[in-house]
Every structure is written in C-alpha cells, then in structure tokens.
C-alpha positions as CSV (number, residue, x, y, z in Angstrom):
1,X,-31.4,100.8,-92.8
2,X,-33.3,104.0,-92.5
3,X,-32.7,106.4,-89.7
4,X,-34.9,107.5,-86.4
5,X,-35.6,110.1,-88.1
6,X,-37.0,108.7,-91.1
7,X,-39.0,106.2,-89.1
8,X,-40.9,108.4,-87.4
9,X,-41.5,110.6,-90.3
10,X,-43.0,107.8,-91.7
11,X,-45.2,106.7,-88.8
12,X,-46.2,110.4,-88.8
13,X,-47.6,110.9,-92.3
14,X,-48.9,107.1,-91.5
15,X,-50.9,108.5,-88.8
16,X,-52.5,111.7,-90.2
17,X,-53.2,109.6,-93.4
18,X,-55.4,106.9,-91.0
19,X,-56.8,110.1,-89.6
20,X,-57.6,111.3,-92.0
21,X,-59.7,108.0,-94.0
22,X,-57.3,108.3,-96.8
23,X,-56.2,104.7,-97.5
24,X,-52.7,106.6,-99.7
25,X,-50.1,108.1,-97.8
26,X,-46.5,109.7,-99.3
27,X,-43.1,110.3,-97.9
28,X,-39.6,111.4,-99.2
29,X,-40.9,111.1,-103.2
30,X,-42.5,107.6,-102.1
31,X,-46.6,106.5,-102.5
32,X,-48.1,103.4,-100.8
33,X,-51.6,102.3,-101.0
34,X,-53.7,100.4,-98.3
35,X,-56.5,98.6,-98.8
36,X,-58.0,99.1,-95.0
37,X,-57.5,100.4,-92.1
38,X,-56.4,97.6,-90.3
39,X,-53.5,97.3,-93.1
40,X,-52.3,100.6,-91.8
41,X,-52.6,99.8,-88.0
42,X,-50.4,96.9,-88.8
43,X,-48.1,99.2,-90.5
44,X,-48.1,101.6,-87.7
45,X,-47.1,98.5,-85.4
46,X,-44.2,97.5,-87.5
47,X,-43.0,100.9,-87.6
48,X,-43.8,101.4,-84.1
49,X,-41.1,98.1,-83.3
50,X,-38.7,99.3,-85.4
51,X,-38.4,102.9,-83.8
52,X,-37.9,100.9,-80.7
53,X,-35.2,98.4,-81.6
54,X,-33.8,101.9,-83.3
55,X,-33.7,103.1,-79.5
56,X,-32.6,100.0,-78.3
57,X,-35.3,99.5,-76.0
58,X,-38.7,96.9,-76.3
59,X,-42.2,97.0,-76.9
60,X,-43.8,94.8,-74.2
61,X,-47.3,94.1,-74.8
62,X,-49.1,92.4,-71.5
63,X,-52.7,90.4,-71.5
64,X,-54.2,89.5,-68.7
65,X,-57.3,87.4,-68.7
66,X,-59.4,87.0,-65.7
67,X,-62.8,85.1,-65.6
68,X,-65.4,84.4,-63.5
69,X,-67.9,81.6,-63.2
70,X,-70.9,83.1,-61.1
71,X,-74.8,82.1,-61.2
C-alpha cells in the first residue's frame, strides 16, 4: 500500500502533467500513458479517494437538482 506521501506525489505530477496537455506523466522511475484528458481526471479522482481513506476521512459529493415548470 503506498504511503500519503507517495499519493500525493503522484496526484501532483498528475496534475501538472493535465496542465500541461501532456497525455505521459512519470513518478519514482515509473511512465504511464493516457489516452485523454478525461482518463486523467478519473485518475485524479481515484487518487483523490485514496488520499482520503489514507486520512481516514470521506469524500462526500452532493447533487442537488431543482427544476422549474414556468410558461
């Protein structure tokens, strides 16, 4: 299991990488290719959960959905 540290070391060269356009992004000798952008926001997700449980604390995510029916 990798460490806090190593997580967010990750989600860091993650980030500048998706910043940056580049779809490649390296850490700790390691190379992993995306095919979009979207593939890395998902990754940046997973990563973003798994800092959390790390912490022992939750992501909560909330939707609200209002409409409207008005001539």
């Amino acid at each position: 299991m990798a460490t806090i540290t190593d997580l967010r070391s990750r989600r860091e060269a993650l980030s500048a990488q998706r910043s940056s356009g580049v779809a490649r992004v390296s850490y700790d000798g390691k190379t992993v290719d995306y095919r979009s952008v979207a593939e890395i926001d998902r990754a940046l997700e997973a990563l973003d959960r798994e800092i959390a449980a790390a912490e022992g604390r939750q992501i909560v995510r909330q939707v609200r959905v209002t409409t409207a029916k008005g001539l």
